[in-house]
C-alpha positions in Angstrom: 3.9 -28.2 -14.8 2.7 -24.8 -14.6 0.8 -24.2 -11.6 0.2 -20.5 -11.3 -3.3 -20.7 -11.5 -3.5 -23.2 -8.8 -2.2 -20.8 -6.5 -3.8 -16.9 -7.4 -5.4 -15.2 -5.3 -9.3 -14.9 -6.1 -10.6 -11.1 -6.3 -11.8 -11.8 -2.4 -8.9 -14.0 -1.0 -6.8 -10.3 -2.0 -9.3 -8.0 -0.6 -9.1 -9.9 2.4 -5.2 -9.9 2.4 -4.6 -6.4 1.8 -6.9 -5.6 5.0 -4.9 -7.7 7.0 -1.7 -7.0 5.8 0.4 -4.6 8.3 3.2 -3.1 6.4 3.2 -2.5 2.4 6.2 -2.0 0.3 5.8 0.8 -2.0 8.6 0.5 -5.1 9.4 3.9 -7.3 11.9 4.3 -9.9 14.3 6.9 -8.9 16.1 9.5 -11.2 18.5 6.8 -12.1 15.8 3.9 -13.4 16.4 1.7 -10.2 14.1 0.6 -8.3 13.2 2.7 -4.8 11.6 0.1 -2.4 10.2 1.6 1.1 7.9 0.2 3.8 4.8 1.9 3.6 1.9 2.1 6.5 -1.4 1.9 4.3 -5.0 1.5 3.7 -7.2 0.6 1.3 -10.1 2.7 -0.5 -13.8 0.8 -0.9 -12.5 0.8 -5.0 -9.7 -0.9 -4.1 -7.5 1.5 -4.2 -4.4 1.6 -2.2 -3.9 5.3 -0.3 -1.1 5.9 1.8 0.9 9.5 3.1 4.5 10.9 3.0 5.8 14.1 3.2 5.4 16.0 0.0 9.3 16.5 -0.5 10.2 12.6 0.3 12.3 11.0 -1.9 9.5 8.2 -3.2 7.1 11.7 -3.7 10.0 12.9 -5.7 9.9 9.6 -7.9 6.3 9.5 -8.7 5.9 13.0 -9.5 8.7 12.4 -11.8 7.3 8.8 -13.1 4.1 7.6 -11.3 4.4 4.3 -12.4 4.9 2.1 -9.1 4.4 -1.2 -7.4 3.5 -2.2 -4.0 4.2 -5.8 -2.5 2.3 -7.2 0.1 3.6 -10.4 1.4 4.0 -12.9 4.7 5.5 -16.5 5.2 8.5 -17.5 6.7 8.7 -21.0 5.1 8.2 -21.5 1.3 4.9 -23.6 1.8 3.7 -20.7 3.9 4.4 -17.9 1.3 1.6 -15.7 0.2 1.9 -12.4 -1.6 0.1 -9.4 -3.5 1.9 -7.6 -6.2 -0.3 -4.5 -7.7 1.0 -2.4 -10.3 -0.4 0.7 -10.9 0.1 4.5 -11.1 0.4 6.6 -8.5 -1.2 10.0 -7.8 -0.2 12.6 -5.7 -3.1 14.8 -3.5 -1.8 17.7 -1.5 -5.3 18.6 -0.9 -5.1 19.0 3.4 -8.8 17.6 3.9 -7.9 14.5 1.7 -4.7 14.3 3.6 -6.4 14.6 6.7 -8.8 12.3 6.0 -6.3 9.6 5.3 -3.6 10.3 8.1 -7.1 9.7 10.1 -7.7 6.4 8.6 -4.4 4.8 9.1 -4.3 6.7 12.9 -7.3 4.3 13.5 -6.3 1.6 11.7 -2.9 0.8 13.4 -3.9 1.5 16.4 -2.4 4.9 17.5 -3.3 6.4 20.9 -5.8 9.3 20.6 -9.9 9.4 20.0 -11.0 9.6 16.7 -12.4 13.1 16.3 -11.8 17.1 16.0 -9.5 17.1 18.6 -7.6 14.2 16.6 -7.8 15.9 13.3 -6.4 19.1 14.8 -3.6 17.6 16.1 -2.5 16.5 12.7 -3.0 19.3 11.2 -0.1 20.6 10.8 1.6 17.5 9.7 -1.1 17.1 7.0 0.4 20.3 5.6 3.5 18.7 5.1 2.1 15.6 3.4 0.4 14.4 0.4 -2.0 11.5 -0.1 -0.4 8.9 -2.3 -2.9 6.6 -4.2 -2.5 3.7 -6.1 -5.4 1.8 -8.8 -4.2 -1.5 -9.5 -3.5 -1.8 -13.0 -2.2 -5.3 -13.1 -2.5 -7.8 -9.9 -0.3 -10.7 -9.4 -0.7 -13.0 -6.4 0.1 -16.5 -4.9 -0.5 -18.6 -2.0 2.0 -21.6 -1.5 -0.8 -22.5 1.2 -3.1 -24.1 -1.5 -0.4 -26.3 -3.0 -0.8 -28.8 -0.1 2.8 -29.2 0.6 3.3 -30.3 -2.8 5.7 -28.0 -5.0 
């Protein structure tokens, strides 16, 4: 019996999920067609967008420059009734723009709980780094999603 929609994530039961989620895997497709999977600190954009930073000559900057077409998997569980994931597909783009950059490296400083006030004398000292960096950003496109949790223990 086909019980995917049993187990989807609604619109708000992802929203949710992706704020509380620590670690993101971002895949790209390297020169080669395989798959280029890294961890990814993140956060996430009031349209739902998914915005994250590397540095502008990274391999996975590289890859969506090349192809922008990506994934990023969000997931926790360590038992099968417990597992729960996010897959969003999407296309990347690519800001170098050091404000936007800024503004992001910012958001994730605060988010994850770095040391340091939030404030000039925060932006300044990640100024230079910002220079280095570009803003990757991710629109879902096509949103998969399950929680083993609502199955009840049954499979």
């Amino acid at each position: 019996m086909h019980r995917r929609h049993e187990i989807a994530l609604t619109p708000e039961e992802q929203q949710a999920f992706l704020a509380s989620g620590h670690t993101i895997v971002l895949a790209s497709l390297d020169p080669r067609g395989y798959p280029h999977p890294v961890a990814m600190w993140y956060a996430v954009e009031p349209d739902g967008a998914v915005v994250m930073t590397t540095f502008a000559k990274s391999q996975k900057a590289v890859n969506l420059r090349r192809d922008p077409r990506c994934a990023l998997l969000l997931e926790s569980g360590r038992t099968y009734a417990e597992l729960k994931g996010l897959l969003i597909r999407g296309r990347a783009e690519l800001d170098a723009t050091t404000e936007h950059v800024l503004d992001v490296l910012e958001r994730i400083h605060a988010r994850y709980g770095m040391p340091g006030e939030p404030g000039a004398a925060l932006r300044a000292a990640l100024a230079a780094q910002a220079r280095k960096r570009v803003v990757i950003r991710v629109r879902p496109e096509r949103v998969a999603s399950w929680d083993h949790r609502k199955l009840g223990g049954a499979y």
